[in-house]
C-alpha positions as a Python dict, from the first residue, in 0.01 Angstrom:
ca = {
    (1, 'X'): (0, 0, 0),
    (2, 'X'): (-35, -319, -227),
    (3, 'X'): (259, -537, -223),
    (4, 'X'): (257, -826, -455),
    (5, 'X'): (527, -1095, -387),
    (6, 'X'): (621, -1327, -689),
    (7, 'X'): (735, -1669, -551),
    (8, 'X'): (727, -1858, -183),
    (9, 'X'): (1106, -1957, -174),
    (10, 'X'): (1345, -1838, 58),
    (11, 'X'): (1356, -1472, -63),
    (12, 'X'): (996, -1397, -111),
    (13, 'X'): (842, -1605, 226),
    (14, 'X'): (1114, -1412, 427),
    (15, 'X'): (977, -1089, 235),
    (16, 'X'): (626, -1199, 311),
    (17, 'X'): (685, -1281, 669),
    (18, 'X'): (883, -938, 759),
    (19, 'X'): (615, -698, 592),
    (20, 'X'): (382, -768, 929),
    (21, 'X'): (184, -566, 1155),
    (22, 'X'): (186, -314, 887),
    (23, 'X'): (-65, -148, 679),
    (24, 'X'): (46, -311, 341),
    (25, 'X'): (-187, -602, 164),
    (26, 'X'): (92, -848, 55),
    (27, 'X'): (-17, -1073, -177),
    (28, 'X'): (245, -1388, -217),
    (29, 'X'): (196, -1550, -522),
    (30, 'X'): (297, -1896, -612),
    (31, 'X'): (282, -2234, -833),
    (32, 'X'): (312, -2460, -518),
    (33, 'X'): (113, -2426, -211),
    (34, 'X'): (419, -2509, -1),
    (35, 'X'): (737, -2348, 48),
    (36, 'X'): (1002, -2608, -19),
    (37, 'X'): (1384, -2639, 171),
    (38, 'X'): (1588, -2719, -116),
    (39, 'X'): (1902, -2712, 1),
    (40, 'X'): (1816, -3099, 134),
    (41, 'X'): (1614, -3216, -191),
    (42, 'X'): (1903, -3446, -232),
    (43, 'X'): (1825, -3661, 78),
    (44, 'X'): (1441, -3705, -48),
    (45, 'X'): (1609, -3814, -349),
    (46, 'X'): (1852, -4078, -160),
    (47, 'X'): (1568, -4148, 73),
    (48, 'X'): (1698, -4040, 391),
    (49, 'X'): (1395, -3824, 423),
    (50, 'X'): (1037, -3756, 291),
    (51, 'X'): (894, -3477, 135),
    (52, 'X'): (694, -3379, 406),
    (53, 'X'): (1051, -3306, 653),
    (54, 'X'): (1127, -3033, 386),
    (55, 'X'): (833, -2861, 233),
    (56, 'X'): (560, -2692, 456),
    (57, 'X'): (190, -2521, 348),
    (58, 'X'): (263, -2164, 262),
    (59, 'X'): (-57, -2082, 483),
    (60, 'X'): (53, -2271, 712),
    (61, 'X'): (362, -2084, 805),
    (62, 'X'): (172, -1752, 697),
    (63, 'X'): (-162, -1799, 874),
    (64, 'X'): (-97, -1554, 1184),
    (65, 'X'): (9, -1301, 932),
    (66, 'X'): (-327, -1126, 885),
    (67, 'X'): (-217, -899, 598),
    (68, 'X'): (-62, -1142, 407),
    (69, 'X'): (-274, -1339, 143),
    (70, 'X'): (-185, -1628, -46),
    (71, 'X'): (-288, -1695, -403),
    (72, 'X'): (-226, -2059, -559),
    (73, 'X'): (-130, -1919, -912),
    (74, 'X'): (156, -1862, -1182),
    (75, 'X'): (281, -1525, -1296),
    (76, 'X'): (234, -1521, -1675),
    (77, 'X'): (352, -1151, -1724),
    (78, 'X'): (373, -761, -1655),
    (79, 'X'): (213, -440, -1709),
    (80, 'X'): (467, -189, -1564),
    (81, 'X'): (302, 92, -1639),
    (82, 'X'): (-54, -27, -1533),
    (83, 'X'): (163, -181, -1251),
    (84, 'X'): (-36, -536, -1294),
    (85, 'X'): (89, -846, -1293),
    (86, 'X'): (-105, -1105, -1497),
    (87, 'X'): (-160, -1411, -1301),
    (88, 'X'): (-300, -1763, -1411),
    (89, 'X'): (-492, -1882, -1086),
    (90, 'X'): (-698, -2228, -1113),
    (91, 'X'): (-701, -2158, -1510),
    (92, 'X'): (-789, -1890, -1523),
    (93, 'X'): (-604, -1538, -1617),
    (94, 'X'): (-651, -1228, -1372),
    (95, 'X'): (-457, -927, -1332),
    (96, 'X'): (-316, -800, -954),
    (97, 'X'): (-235, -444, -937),
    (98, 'X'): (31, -339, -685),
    (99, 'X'): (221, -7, -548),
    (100, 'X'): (526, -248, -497),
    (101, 'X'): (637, -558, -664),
    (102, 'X'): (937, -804, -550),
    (103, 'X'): (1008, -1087, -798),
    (104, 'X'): (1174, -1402, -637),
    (105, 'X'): (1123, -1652, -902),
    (106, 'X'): (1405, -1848, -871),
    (107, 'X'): (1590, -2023, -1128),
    (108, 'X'): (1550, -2396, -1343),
    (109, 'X'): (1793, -2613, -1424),
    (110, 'X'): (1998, -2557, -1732),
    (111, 'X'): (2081, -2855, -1998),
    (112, 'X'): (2317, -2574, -2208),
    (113, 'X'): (2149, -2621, -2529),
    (114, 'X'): (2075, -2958, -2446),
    (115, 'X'): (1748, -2978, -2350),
    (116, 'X'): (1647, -3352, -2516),
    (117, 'X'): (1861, -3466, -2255),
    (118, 'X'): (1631, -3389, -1996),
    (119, 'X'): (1400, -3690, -1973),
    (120, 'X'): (1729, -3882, -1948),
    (121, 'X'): (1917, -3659, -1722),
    (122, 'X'): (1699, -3530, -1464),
    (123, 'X'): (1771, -3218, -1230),
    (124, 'X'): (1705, -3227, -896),
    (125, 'X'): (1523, -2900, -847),
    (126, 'X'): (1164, -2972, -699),
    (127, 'X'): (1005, -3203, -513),
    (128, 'X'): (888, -3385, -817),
    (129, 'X'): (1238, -3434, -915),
    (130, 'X'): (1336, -3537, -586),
    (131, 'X'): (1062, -3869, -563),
    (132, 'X'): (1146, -3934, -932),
    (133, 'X'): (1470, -3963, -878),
    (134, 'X'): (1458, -4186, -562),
    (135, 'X'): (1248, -4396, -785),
    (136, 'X'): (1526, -4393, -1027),
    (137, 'X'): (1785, -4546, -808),
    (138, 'X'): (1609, -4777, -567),
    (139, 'X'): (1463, -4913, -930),
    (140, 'X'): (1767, -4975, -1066),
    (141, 'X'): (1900, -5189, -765),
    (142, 'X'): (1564, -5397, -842),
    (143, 'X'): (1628, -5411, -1176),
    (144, 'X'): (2014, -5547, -1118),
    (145, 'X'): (1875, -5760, -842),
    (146, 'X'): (1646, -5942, -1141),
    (147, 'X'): (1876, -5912, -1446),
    (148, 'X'): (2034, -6226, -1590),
    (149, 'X'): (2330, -6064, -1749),
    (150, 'X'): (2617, -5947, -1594),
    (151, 'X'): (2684, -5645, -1857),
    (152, 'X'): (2310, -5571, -1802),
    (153, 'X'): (2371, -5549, -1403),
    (154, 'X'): (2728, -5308, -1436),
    (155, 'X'): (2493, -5078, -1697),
    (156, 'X'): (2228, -5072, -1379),
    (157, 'X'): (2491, -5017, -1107),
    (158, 'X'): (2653, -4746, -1244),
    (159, 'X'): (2501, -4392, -1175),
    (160, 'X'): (2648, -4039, -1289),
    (161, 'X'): (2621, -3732, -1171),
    (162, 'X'): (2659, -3465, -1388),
    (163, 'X'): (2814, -3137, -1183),
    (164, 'X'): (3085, -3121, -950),
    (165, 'X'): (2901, -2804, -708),
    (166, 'X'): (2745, -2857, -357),
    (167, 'X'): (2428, -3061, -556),
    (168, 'X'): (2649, -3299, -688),
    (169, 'X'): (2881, -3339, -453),
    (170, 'X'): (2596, -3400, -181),
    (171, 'X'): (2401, -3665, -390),
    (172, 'X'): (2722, -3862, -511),
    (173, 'X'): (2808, -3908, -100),
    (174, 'X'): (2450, -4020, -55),
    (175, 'X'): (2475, -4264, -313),
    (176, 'X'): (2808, -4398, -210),
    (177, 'X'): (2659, -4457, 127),
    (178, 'X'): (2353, -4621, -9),
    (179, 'X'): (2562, -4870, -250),
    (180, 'X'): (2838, -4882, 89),
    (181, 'X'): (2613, -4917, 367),
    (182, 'X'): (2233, -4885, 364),
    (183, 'X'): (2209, -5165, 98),
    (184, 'X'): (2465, -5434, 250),
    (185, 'X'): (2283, -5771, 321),
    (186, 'X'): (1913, -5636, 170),
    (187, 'X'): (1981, -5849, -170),
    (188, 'X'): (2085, -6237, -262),
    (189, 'X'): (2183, -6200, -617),
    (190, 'X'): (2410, -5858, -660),
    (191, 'X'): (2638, -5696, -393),
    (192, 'X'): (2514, -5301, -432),
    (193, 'X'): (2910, -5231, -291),
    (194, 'X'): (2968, -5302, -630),
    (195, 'X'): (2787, -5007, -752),
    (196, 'X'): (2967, -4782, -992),
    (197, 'X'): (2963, -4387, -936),
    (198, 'X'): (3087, -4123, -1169),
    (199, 'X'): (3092, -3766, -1057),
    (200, 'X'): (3137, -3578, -1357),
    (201, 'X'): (3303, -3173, -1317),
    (202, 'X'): (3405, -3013, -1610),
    (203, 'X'): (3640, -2763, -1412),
    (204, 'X'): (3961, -2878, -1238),
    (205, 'X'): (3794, -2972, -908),
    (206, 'X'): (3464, -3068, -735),
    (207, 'X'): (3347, -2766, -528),
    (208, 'X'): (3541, -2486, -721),
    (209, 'X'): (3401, -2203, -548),
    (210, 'X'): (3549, -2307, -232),
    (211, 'X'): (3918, -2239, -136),
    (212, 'X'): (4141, -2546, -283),
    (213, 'X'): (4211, -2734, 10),
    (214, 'X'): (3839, -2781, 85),
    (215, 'X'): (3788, -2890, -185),
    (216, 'X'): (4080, -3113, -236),
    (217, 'X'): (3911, -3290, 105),
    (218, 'X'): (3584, -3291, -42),
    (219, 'X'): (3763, -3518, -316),
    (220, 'X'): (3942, -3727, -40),
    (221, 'X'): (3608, -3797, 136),
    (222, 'X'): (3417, -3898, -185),
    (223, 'X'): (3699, -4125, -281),
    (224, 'X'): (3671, -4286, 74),
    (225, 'X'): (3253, -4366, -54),
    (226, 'X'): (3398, -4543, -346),
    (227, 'X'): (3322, -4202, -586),
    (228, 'X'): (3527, -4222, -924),
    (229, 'X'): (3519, -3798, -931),
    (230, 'X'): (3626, -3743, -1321),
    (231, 'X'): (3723, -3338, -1301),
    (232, 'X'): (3804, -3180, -1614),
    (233, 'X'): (3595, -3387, -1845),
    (234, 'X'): (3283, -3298, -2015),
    (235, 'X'): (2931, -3430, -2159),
    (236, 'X'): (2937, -3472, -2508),
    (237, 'X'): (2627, -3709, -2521),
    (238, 'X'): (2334, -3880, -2351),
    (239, 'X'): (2146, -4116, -2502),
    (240, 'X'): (1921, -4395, -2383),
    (241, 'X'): (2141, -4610, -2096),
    (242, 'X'): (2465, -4453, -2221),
    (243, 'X'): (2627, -4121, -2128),
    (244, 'X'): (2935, -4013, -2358),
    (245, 'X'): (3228, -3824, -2193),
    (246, 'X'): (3508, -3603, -2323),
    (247, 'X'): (3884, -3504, -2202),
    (248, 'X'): (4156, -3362, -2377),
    (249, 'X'): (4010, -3441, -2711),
    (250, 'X'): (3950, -3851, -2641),
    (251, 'X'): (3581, -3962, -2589),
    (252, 'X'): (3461, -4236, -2351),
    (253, 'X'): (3119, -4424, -2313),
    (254, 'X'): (2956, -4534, -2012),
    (255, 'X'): (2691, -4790, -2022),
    (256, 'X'): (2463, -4606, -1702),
    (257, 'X'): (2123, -4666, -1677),
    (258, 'X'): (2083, -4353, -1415),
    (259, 'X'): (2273, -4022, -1496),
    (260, 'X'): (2161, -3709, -1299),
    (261, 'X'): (2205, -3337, -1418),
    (262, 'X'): (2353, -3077, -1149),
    (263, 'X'): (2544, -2939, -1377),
    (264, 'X'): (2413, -2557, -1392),
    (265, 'X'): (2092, -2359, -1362),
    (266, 'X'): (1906, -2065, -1544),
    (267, 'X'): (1708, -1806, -1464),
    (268, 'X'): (1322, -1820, -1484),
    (269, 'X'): (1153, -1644, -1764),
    (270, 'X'): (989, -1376, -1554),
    (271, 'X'): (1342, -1222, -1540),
    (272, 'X'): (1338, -1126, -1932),
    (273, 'X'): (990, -991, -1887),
    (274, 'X'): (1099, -728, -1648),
    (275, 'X'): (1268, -578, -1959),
    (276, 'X'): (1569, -507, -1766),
    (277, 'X'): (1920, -607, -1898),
    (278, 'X'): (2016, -959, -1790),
    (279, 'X'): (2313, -1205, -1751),
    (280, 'X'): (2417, -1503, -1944),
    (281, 'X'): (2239, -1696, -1720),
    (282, 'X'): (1904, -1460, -1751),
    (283, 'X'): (1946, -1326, -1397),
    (284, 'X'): (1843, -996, -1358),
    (285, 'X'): (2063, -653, -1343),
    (286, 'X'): (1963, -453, -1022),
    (287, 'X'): (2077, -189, -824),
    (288, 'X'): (2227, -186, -495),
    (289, 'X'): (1900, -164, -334),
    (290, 'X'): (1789, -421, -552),
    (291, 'X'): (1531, -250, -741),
    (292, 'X'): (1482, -263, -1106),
    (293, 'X'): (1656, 38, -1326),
    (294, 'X'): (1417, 307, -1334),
    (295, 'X'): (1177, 119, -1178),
    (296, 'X'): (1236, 209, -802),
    (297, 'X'): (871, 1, -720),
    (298, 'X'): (1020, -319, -864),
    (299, 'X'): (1264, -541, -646),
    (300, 'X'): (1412, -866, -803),
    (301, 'X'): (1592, -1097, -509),
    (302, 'X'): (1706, -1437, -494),
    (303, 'X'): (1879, -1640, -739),
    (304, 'X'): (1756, -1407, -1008),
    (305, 'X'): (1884, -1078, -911),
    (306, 'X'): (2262, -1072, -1076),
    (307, 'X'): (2406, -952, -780),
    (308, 'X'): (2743, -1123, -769),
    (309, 'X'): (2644, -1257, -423),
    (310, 'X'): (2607, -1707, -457),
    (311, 'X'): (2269, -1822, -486),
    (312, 'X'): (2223, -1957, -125),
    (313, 'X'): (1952, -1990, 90),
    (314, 'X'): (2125, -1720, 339),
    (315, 'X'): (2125, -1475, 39),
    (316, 'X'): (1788, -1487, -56),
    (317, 'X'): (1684, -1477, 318),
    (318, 'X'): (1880, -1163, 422),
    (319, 'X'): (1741, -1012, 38),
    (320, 'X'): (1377, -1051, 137),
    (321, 'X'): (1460, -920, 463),
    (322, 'X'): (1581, -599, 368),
    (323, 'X'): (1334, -576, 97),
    (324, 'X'): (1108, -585, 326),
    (325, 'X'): (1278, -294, 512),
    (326, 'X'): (1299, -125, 219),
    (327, 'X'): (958, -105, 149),
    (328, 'X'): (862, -17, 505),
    (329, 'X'): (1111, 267, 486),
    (330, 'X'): (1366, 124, 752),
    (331, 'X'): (1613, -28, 553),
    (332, 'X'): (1987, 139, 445),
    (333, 'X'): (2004, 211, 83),
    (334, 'X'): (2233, -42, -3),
    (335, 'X'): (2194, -441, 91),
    (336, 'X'): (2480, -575, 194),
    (337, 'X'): (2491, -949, 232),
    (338, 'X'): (2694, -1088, 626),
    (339, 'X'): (2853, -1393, 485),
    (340, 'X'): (2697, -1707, 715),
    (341, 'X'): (2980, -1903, 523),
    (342, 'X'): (2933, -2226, 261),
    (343, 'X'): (2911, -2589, 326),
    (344, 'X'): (2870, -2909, 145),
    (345, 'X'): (2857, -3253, 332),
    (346, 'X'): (2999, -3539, 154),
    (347, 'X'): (2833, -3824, 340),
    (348, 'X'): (2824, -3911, 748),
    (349, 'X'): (3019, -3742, 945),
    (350, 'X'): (3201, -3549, 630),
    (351, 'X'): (3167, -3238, 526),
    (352, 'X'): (3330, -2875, 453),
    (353, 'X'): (3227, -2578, 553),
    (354, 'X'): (3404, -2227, 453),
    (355, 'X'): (3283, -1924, 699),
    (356, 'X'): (3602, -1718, 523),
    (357, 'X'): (3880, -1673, 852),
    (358, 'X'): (3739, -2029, 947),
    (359, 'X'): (3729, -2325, 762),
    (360, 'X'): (3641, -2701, 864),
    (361, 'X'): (3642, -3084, 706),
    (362, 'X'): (3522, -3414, 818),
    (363, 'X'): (3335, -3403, 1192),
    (364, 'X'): (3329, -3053, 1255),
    (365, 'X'): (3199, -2971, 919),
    (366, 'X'): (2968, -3181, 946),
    (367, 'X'): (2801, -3065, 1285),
    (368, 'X'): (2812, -2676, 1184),
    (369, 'X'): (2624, -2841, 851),
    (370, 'X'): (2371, -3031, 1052),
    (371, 'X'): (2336, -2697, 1263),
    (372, 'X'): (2269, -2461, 1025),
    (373, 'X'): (2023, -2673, 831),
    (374, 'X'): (1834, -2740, 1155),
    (375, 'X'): (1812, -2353, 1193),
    (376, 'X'): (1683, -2279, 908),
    (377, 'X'): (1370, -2559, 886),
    (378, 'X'): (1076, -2289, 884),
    (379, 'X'): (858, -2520, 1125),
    (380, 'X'): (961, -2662, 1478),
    (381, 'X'): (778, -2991, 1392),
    (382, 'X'): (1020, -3011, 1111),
    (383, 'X'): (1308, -2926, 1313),
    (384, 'X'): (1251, -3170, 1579),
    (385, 'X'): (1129, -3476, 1277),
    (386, 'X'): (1431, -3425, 1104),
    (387, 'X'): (1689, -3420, 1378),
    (388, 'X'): (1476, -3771, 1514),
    (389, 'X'): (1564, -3911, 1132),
    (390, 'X'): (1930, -3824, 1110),
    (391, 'X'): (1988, -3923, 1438),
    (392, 'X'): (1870, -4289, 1351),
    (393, 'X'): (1987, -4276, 1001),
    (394, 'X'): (2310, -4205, 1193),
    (395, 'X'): (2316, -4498, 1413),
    (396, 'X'): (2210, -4720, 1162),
    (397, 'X'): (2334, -4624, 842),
    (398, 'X'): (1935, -4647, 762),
    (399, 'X'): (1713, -4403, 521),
    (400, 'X'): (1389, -4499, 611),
    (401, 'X'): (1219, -4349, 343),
    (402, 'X'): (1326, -4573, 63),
    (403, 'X'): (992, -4649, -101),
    (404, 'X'): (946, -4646, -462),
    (405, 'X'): (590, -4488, -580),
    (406, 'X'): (424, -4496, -923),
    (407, 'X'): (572, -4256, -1144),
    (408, 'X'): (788, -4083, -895),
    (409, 'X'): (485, -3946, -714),
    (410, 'X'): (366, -3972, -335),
}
């Protein structure tokens, strides 16, 4: 049996890594050679880690797996009836036949129509995004550091973050405790305390798919880092070193010379070339065994199988796991997702975690957070590196990483 496996994220390496000591070929298929943990992108991004803690060689973690093959490549297409997939590998186009297909693409981030505002407004949604972004804001502390106008330095120090969900939440903390903490006594002519952040939700609170009073502490702990949250207000504009706000009909500009988009995400275009019916957001339709209408061979997981289930790293695990079943023949005809609960932390030793009966804020949240991240690092090495770095980032309200590379690259 030929089992071709669209994507290395959580959903399809967990698929990957399940369908062993089988008979099936699996062929995983992906743009990146390394399977990335993106749940802590935001810390590369604040520099309390490198890139290297969170992404790890896809052969790497596969190379005992003796059926499994990996193929550096990106899925152009499909032939469902030929039951192909049409892959671009080192330029050039080839076509992979399988018996069963699982599509974890994943999904992009979403500008709503606004797409122009993406080289102002990055997203923070690959490792590329990550360095750029550190570049961003360790830049525009040197910048402030050298300007000789005062308006110039506010437009500098002031950064906004575009998305009150667990993204923005996470990376408005971090940058409170940069500006707070990490920062204090490294410059002569600024104070980085002064640092203006704007965490911008166009709902009625940060963190709205959590129950109210987590959120509500989520708000307490930002405002504690010096966080202006604006809730209930929307983008109307972003323009070069200005970012244009709405509420209740009244406008406001912001002179901000870094503004960040977490503000929503889409689905990737492979979804719409299933031919299946799709959300708004271009996730796919599936059944309750998560295979494709009428096409009981295809399985979509992840964040782009419209499931109704959040798009969490436990999700797409415990999908590629019973896909994996599935194909094997040893898995229940419906998946049914065991809730490992949701958490956000807001900066050191704040967080909130929601595992339904149970729900936590400030220390405790923040350990079951450290916990379950920990767990769910594919390599020890990593495990053990990033524990080291949080520990002394802990002690000394350090981020080591904070180095600023050409162009956002390392």
């Amino acid at each position: 049996m030929r089992v071709v496996i669209i994507g290395g994220g959580f959903g399809g390496l967990h698929a990957a890594m399940r369908i062993r000591g089988s008979a099936a070929e699996v062929t995983l298929v992906d743009r990146r050679n390394f399977h990335l943990f993106q749940p802590l992108l935001y810390q590369v991004a604040t520099g309390g880690l490198s890139p290297g803690n969170i992404a790890v060689p896809l052969r790497h973690i596969l190379r005992r797996h003796r059926n499994v093959r990996v193929l550096l490549g990106e899925a152009t297409g499909f032939d469902l009836e030929r039951r192909e997939v049409k892959v671009l590998a080192s330029g050039v186009p080839r076509t992979l036949p399988y018996d069963r297909l699982v599509v974890a693409a994943g999904m992009r981030t979403d500008y709503r129509g606004n797409d122009a505002w993406e080289a102002r407004a990055p997203g923070l949604k690959s490792v590329e995004d990550a360095v750029g972004l550190r570049g961003r804001i360790l830049t525009a502390f040197e910048a402030a550091e050298n300007a000789l106008d005062a308006a110039e330095q506010d437009a500098l120090l002031t950064f906004v973050v575009v998305g009150g969900g667990p993204t923005g939440v996470e990376l408005a903390g971090a940058l409170g405790e940069i500006a707070r903490f990490t920062l204090r006594r490294e410059f002569r002519s600024i104070d980085p305390s002064r640092a203006r952040i704007l965490l911008v939700e166009m709902g009625p609170r940060v963190l709205g798919g959590f129950p109210e009073r987590l959120s509500a502490a989520a708000a307490r702990d930002l405002a504690r880092l010096s966080v202006d949250v604006r809730t209930s207000t929307g983008v109307k504009e972003i323009a070069e070193g200005t970012v244009v706000l709405a509420r209740d009909g009244a406008t406001e500009v912001v002179l901000a010379r870094t503004v960040v988009w977490a503000a929503g995400v889409r689905a990737s275009p492979l979804g719409a070339m299933l031919g299946a019916e799709t959300d708004r957001a271009g996730r796919v339709k599936v059944n309750p065994d998560l295979s494709l209408p009428g096409r009981p061979e295809i399985f979509v997981i992840g964040d782009l199988a419209a499931t109704g289930f959040p798009g969490l790293a436990p999700v797409a695990m415990q999908m590629g796991d019973y896909v994996a079943r599935r194909i094997l023949g040893r898995a229940e005809a419906a998946f049914r997702y065991r809730n490992r609960g949701t958490m956000a932390v807001i900066g050191r030793a704040a967080a909130v975690a929601d595992f339904g009966r149970l729900r936590l804020t400030g220390f405790p949240a923040w350990l079951a957070w450290l916990f379950v991240h920990l767990v769910n690092l594919v390599l020890f090495g990593n495990k053990v590196l990033v524990l080291c770095q949080w520990a002394w980032n802990y002690l000394t309200f350090g981020r080591s990483a904070r180095i600023i590379t050409d162009r956002g690259r390392e």
